[in-house]
C-alpha positions in Angstrom: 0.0 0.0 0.0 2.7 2.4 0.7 3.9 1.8 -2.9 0.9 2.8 -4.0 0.8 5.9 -2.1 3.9 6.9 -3.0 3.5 6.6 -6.8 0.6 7.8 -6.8 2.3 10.7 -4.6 5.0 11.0 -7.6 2.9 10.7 -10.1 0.7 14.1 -9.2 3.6 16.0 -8.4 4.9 15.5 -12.2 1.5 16.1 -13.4 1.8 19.7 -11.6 5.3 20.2 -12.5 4.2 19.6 -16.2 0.9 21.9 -16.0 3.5 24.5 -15.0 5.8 24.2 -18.0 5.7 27.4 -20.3 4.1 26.4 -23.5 6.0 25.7 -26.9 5.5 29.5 -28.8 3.4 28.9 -31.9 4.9 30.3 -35.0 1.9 32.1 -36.9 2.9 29.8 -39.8 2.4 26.8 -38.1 -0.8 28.5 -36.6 -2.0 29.2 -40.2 -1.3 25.0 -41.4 -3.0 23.8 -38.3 -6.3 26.1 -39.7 -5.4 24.8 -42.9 -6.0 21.1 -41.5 -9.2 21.9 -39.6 -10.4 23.6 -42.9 -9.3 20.3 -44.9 -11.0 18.1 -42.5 -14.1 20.0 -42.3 -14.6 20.1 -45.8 -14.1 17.2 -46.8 -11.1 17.9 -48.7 -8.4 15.4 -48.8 -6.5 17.1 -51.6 -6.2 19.3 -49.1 -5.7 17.8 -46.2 -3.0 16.3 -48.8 -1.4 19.7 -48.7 -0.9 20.1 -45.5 1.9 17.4 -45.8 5.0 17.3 -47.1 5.2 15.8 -50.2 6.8 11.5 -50.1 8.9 13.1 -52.8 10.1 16.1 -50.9 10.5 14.5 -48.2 12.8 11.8 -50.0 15.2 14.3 -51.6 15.6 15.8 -47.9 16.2 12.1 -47.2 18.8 11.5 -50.1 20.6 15.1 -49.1 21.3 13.6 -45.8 22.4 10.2 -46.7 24.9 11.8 -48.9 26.2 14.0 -46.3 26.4 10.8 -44.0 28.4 9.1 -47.0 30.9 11.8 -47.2 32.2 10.5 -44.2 31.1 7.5 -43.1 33.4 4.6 -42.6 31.1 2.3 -44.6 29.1 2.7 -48.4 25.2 4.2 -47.9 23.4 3.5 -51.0 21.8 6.8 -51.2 19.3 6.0 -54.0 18.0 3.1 -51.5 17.7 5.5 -48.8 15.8 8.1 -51.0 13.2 5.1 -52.4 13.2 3.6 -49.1 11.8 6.9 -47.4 9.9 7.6 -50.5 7.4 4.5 -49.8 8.0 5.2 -46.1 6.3 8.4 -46.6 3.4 7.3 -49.5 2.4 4.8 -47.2 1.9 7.4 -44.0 -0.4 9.9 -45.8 -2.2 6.5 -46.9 -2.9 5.6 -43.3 -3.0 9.6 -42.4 -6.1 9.5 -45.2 -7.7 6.4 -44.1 -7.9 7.7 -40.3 -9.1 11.1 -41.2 -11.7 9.5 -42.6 -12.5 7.5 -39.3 -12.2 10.4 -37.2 -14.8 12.5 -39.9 -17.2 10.0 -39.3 -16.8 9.6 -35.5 -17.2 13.1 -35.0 -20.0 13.2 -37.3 -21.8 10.4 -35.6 -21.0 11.8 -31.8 -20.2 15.2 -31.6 -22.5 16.8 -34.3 -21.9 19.4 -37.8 -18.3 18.2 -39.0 -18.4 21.5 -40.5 -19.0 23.7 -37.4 -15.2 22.0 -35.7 -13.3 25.1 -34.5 -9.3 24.6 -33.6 -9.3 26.1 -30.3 -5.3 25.5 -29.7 -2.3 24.3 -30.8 0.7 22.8 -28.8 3.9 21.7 -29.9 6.8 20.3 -28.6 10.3 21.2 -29.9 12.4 18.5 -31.3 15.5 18.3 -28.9 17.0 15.6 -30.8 16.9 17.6 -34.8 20.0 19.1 -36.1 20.6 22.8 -34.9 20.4 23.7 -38.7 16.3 21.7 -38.9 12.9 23.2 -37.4 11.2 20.6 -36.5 8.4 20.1 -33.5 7.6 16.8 -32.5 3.9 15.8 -30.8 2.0 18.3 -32.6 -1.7 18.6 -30.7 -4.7 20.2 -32.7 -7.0 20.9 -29.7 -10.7 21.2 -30.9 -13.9 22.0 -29.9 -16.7 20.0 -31.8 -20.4 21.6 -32.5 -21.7 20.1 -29.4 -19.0 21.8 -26.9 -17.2 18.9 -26.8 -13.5 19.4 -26.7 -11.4 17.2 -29.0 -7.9 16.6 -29.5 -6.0 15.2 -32.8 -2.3 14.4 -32.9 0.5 15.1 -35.6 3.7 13.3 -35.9 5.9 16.1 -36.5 6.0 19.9 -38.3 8.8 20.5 -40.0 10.5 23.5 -42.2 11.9 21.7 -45.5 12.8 24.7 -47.9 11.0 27.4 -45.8 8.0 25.7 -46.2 6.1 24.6 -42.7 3.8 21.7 -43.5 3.4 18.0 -41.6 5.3 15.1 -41.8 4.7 11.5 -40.3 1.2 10.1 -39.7 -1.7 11.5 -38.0 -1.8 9.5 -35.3 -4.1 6.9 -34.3 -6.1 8.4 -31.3 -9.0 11.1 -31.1 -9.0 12.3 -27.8 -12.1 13.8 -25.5 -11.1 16.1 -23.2 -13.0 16.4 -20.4 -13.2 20.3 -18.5 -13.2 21.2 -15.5 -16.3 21.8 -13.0 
């Protein structure tokens, strides 16, 4: 029991040291591609909701740049044309899923929360990638909060945002989970 106790002890004091953490500052770009989501799922759209990704071929010259840089000085051969092809498919087959699960989450919303078309983003939070190069933006966890035409609040997740060319858009899946959030009394 005192286990217990104490975990459960640990376990609110990180949820209060983590409810006091500044929040990630939202670049007005990313701001404007998270709207651009919404929009795209509200529509239905999923050219555009298409468009809010990174393309499998942008993404797998950014893919091939860095496998050459890696071969420059790596101790062993990279095929770089196998790493290029290999995040190429990588990549078609994430927006596939990405698609497929917009498409569940249209329809559960629809079916639970009323009007797909009256869905508002209420926030966005992001998480910056510790772990990408100094020279890369990227932000990791990317949480669309929601609020659905019945009140209730909603939460979507993104892979990752990154900056490939100047250009903010998504890459990675949109991940498996729609999330209610329930308020406070």
């Amino acid at each position: 029991m005192k286990i217990f106790l104490t975990l459960f002890a640990v376990s609110c004091l990180a949820a209060s040291v983590r409810a006091d953490e500044p929040k990630t500052p939202v670049p007005p770009e990313l701001q404007a591609l998270a709207e651009s989501l919404v929009n795209a799922l509200r529509a239905p759209d999923d050219a555009a909701l298409a468009a809010c990704w990174h393309s499998p071929e942008v993404l797998a010259k950014r893919k091939e740049a860095e496998a050459q840089a890696q071969a420059a000085t790596a101790a062993t051969e990279i095929n770089v044309s196998k790493e290029r092809d290999k995040e190429q498919r990588r990549r078609e087959k994430d927006m596939t899923v990405t698609l497929h699960r917009v498409g569940q989450i249209r329809a559960l919303i629809t079916k639970n929360f009323g009007d797909l078309a009256q869905l508002k983003l209420e926030e966005l939070e992001l998480d910056l990638d510790d772990d990408a190069p100094e020279t890369d933006s990227v932000y990791e966890d990317v949480e669309l909060h929601l609020v659905a035409a019945d009140g209730t609040k909603l939460r979507i997740e993104v892979d990752d945002a990154v900056r490939v060319d100047g250009v903010w858009k998504f890459m990675g899946r949109l991940e498996d989970k729609l999330s209610i959030e329930l308020t406070e009394p």
